[in-house]
N, C-alpha and C positions, 0 to 999 in steps of 0.2 A: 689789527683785526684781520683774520684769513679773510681768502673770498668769498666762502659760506657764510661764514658771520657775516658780512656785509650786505651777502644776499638777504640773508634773513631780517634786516634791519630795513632794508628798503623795501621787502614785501611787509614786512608788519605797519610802518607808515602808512603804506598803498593799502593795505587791508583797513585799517582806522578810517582812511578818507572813503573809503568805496562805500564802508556799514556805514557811515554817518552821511553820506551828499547821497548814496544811489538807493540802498538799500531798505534803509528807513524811511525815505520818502516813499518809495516806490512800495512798500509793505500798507503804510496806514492810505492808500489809494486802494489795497485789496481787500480791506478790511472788511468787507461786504461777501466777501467769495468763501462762505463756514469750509469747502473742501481742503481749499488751499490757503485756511488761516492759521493764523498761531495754536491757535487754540487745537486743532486738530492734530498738533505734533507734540503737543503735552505729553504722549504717553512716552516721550523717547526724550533722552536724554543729550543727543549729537546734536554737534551745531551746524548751521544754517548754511557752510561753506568749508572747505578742507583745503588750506596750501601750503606750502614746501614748511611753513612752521608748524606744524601739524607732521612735521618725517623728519628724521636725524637723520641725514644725508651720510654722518660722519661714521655711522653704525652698518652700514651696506653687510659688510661681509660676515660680522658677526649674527647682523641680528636678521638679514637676508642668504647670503650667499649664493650657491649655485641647486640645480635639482641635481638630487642626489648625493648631496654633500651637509655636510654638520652644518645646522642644527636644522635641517630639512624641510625649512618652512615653505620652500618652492616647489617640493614634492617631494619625494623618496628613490625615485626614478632617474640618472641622467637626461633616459628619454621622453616620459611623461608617456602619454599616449600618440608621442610619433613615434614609438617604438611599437608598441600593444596598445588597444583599446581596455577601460575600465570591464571588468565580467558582467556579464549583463545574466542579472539575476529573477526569476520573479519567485517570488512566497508562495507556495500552494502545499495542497494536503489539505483532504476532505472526506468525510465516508472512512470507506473501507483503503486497505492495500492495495486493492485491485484498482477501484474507481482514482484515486491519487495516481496511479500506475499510468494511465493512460490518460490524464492531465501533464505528468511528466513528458511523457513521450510525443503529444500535441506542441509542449514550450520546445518540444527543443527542435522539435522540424521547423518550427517558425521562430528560429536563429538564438535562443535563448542559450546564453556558452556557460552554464552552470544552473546547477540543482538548489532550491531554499526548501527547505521542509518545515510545514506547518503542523505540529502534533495537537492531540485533542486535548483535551483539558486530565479526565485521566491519567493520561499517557506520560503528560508534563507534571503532575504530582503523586506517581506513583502507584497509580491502582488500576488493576484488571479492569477489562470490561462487567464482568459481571458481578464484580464489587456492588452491592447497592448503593455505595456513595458514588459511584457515577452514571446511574440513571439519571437519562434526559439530555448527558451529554455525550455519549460516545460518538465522536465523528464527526462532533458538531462547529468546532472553532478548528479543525485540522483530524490529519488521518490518526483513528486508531491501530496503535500498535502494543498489543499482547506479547508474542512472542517471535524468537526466529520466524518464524514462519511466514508474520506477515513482512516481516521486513524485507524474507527472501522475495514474498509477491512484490511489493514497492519500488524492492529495483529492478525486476526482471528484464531481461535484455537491456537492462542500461550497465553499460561499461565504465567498471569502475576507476580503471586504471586510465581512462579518457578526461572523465568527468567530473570535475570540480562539488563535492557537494556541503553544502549549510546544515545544517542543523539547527533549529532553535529549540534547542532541550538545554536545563538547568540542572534544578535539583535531582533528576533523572538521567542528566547527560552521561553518567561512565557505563549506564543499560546500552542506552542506545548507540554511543560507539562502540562497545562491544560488539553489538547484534550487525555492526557496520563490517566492521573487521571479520569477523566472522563470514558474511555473506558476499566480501570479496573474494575471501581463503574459497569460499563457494565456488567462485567465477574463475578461479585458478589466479588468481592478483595476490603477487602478497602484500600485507601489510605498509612493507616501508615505499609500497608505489602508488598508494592513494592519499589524495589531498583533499582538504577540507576545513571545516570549521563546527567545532559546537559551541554555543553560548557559553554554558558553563559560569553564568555570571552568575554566583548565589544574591552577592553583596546587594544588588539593586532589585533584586527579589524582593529583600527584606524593604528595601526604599520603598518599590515603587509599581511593582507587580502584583507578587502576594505567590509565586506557585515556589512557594520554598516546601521543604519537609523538614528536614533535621537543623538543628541549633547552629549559629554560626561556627564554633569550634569545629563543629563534626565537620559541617559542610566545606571546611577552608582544608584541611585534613584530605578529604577525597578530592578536589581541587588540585591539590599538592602531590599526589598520588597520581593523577593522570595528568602533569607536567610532566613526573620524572618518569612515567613509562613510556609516553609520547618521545621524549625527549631520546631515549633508546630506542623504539622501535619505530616508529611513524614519524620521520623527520619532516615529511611536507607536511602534516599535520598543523592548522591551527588548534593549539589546546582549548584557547577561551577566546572569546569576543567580549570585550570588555564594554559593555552596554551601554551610554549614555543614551538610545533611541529612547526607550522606555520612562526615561527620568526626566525627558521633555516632554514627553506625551503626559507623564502626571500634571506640569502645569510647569516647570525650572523656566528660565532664563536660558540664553545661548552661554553666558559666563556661567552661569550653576551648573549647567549640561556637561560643561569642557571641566571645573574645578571638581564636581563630585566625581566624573567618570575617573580621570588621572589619578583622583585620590583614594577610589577602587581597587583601578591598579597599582598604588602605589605598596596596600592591604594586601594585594596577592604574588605581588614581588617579596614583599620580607615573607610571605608565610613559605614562600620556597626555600628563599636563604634559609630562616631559622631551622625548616626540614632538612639541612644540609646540602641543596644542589647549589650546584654554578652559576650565578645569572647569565655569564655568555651558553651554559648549555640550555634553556630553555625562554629568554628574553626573546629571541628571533621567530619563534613561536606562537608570541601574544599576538593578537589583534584586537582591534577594538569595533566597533559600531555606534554611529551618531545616527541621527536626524539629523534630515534636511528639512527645511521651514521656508515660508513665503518671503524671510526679509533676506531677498537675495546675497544679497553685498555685504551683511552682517553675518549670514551662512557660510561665505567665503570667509572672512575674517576668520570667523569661528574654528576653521576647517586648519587654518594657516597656522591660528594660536597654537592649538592644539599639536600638531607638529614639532614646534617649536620647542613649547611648553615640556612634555614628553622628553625630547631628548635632551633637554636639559639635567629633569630628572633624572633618565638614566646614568650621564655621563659623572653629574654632579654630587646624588645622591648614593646610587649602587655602583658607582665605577667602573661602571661600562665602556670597553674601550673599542670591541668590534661595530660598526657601524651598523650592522642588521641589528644588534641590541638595543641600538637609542632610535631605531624608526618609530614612529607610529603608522603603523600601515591599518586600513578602518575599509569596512563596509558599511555603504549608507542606505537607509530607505525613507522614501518620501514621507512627508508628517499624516497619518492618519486620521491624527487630531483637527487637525485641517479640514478635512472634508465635511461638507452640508448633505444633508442630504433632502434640502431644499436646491431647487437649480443644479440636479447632479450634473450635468454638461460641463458647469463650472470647473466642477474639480481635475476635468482636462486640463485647462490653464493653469490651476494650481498646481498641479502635479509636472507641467512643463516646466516654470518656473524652479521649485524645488530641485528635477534633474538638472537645468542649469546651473543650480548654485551647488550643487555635487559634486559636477563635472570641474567647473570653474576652482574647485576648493581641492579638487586632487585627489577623490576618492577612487580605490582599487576595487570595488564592483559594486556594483546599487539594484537595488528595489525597486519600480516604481507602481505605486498603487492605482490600485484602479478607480475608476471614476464613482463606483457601486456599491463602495466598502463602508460608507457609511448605514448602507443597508443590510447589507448581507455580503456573504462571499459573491466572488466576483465570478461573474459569465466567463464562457469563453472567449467573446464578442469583446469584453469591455478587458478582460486580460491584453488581449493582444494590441486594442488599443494602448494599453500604457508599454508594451513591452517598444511597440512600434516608436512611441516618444522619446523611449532610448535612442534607439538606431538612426530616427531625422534628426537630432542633436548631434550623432558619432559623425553621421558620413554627410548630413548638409547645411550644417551651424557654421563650419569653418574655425569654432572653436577648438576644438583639437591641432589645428595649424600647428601652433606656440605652445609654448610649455609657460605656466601660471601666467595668460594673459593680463591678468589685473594686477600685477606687481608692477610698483608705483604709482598706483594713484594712491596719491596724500589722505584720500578716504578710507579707502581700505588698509593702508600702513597704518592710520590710525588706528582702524577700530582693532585691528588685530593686535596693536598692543594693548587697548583696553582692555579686550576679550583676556588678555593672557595675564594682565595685572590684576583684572577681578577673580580670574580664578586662580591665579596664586593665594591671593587671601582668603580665600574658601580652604583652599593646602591649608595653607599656616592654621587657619585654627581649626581644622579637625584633628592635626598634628598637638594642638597644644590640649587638645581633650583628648587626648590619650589615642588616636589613630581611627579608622573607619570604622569599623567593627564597634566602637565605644562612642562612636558618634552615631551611629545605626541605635543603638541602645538605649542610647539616651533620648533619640527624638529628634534632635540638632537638623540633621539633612532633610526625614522628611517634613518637621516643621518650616524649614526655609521654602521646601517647594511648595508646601499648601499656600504659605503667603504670597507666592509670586503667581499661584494659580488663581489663588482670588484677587488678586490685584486682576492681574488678565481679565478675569470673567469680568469684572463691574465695568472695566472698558468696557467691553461690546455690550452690557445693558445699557450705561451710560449713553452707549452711542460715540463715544469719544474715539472706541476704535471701532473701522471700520470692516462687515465681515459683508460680501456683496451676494446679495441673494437672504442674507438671513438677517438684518437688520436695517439693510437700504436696500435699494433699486429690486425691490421683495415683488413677487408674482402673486396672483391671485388661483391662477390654473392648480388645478390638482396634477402633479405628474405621478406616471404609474411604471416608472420602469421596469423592464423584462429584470425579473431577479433570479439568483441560483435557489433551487429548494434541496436541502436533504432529505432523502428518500426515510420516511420513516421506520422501514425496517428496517435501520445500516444496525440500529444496537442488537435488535435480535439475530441480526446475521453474523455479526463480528462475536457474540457471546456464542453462537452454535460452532464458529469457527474453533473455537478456544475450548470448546468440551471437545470437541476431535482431538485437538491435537495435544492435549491434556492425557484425552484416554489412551493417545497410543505412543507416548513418551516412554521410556523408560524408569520407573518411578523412582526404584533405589538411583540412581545415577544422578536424579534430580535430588533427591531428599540428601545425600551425600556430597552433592555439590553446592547447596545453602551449609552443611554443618563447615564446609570447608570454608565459607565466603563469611560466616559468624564468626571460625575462630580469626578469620583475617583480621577485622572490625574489632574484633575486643583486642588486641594484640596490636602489633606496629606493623606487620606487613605490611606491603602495598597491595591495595584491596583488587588493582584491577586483572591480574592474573585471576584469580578466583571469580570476578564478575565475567570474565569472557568464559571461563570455563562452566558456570553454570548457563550462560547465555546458551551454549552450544548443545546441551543436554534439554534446551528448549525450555528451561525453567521461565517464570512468565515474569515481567516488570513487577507487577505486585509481589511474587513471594519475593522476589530480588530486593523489593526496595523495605516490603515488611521484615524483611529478616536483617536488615539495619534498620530501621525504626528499634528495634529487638533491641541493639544496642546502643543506639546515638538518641532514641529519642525523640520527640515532635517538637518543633519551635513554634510557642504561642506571639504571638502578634501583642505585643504595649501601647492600649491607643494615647498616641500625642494630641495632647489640647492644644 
């Protein structure tokens, strides 16, 4: 017997005598205390205590190693953030180009080291302001953007070739980096000197959002098309962010979260092979985006799996041999879903908690919400409070000391191999139903999240779990927090904008630049040469995105029972 084994034989005795003489005695004496009884931990499956039998000691290297080395469960980084600090992000866009404009320019005086961009509802499915189907919302869930024009207001004096920027555009994301690229070429920046990211997740659109346009096929097609043009022109460029935030916020699991996201990606990896590129030329590329949630330590886990997990993938799966190809490098934002909007003070704490479990889990730049987002968009007041949460964590937690402080504790070894065995198994059978796209089809992924979503909700009606402020230690006070309002005339102003710059376009250059961006689309070209070039001629998101509907299509929604 090695001295592992041996150890593990005299801690498993000691564990038998400790649960049977200490613990169970000491348990039916608390039986009276509902907070911290059995009963209250029903909703969770871990057990009561975690030791060294609980970690394979004898797997260090493989299934630990070092940061910045295979299979990167420690981080992705040699240096973690004693090298660099995580980017410190916050979400906005609201109103107009203008008003978004100078919310930007407020984050970033007060230390914010990258741009997130919130688009309108519109804007994210493709239609003008003055569309009638988007009455009531123009400007309303993030900044309207019609054409160059507002986008050139939106960055004005921000430096693009300085400045990090996000994107949360989808089914509209090859508009708006177009309109991106473009209003660099503006600034005199070229293309391959600006960095960023846009969503560009259709996949979980269809899961778990709803702002898709066109049918999977199409959508995986233009996806694959601004891989391979990224991949030659915008090398710091993230092409996608491969989403699990969103597919927790429906209601998943932290193992559903990590199992569908990877299995996403697994969906937009072969859709590039089979379009003939290289995985080492646009793997380095991908990013992805999680949620961070309240259960701290399971969040790390989560964070750890998912690492792991990933590079396996690549290395295993698609043969990836360059190390930037098997990273998973992830932006995170705090759970939304989280927030009460009873006791909003609360969601301070929550949303500190959350960037702890971010920070602690090795994420490369984060969100964190504001206290107010259960109401509305967020103040300036109650932004800079969350921005500020970041920065008392970076420089006075002492967390950042070390690189993955929580590696070895027997708890978190643990759960990050559950996390990464549960969503293996989520892998394997969407693989065995024919791949993502055929599991999206069928029903299979969102059917799993409504059941985990309704499970979640009868806890907290049950009371079994506990939400603080909205089901225990509940106020009777009416609070009225200062909230943000949108000025009701942002749609008539942004639709006045777009007749200007409508009327003083050049119209053949425009009408010329859709025939050129159709014949892209019905053909195999790669679409985005023709999307920047009508981008530029000022043609507007809607004829852009109607003149592929032309050919691709609209994808209706299959409701799952």
């Amino acid at each position: 017997m090695s001295d592992f084994d041996e150890l593990k034989d005299k801690v498993q005795k000691a564990y038998v005598e400790w649960e049977n003489n200490s613990y169970l005695k000491s348990l039916k004496k608390k039986q009276g205390d509902s907070v911290n009884s059995e009963e209250a931990f029903d909703a969770d499956s871990r057990k009561v205590l975690y030791t060294p039998l609980d970690a394979d000691g004898k797997e260090y290297l493989s299934k630990l190693g070092f940061p910045g080395k295979y299979p990167f469960t420690r981080g992705i980084q040699p240096t973690m953030y004693r090298g660099k600090l995580w980017t410190m992000r916050q979400y906005s866009g609201f109103g107009t180009a203008r008003e978004s404009n100078k919310r930007f320019k407020y984050l970033l005086s007060n230390g914010t080291s990258g741009l997130s961009t919130a688009f309108d509802l519109p804007t994210q499915i493709g239609y003008d302001s003055d569309d009638p189907i988007s009455c009531g919302e123009v400007g309303k869930v993030g900044v309207a953007i019609d054409t160059l024009a507002d986008m050139e207001i939106l960055f004005n004096e921000i430096p693009l070739d300085k400045i990090s920027t996000s994107m949360t555009i989808n089914s509209s994301a090859a508009v708006l980096l177009a309109m991106y690229i473009a209003v660099a070429e503006k600034q005199g920046v070229p293309k391959n000197k600006i960095s960023g990211t846009i969503q560009n997740d259709i996949l979980k659109e269809y899961i778990a959002r709803g702002t898709y346009i066109y049918p999977p096929k199409a959508s995986m097609r233009i996806i694959t098309n601004i891989f391979e043009y990224c991949s030659k022109e915008i090398p710091a460029w993230n092409t996608i962010s491969i989403s699990g935030y969103h597919i927790r916020e429906a209601g998943s699991t932290a193992s559903q979260e990590v199992g569908f996201t990877l299995a996403d990606g697994i969906a937009y990896v072969e859709a590039a092979v089979n379009a003939g590129l290289d995985v080492e030329d646009f793997a380095g590329q991908l990013s992805f985006f999680f949620n961070s949630q309240n259960d701290l330590l399971e969040e790390v886990a989560k964070f750890r799996a998912a690492r792991r997990l990933w590079a396996k993938i690549m290395k295993e799966r698609f043969g990836a041999k360059k190390e930037r190809s098997m990273m998973l490098r992830f932006h995170s934002q705090t759970a939304g879903s989280t927030l009460t909007a009873q006791q909003v003070e609360n969601n301070i704490v929550r949303v500190t908690i959350q960037t702890l479990a971010a920070v602690l889990g090795g994420t490369q730049s984060l969100h964190t919400n504001s206290k107010d987002e259960a109401l509305a968009l967020p103040t300036e007041a109650s932004v800079i409070t969350a921005l500020r949460t970041q920065q008392i964590v970076a420089y006075e937690s002492g967390i950042t000391n070390t690189i993955d402080p929580l590696a070895g504790s027997y708890y978190v070894e643990a759960l990050t191999d559950k996390i990464e065995k549960e969503a293996s198994d989520y892998i394997n059978k969407i693989d065995a139903l024919g791949g993502m796209v055929a599991a999206i089809e069928n029903g299979f992924v969102q059917k799993e999240i409504q059941d985990a979503a309704y499970k979640f909700e009868k806890e907290i009606e049950s009371g079994k779990r506990v939400i603080v402020g909205l089901n225990k230690f509940v106020l009777d006070e009416d609070q009225k927090p200062e909230l943000l309002k949108i000025d009701l005339n942002t749609q008539e102003e942004q639709i006045k904008f777009l007749k200007k710059i409508k009327a003083g376009r050049d119209k053949d250059a425009v009408n010329n630049a859709l025939t050129v961006l159709k014949d892209a689309a019905e053909g195999n070209d790669n679409i985005m040469p023709a999307v920047i070039n009508a981008v530029k001629v000022y043609a507007s998101v809607g004829e852009i995105c109607n003149t592929m509907r032309e050919v691709f299509g609209e994808f209706k929604e299959t409701i799952v029972i």
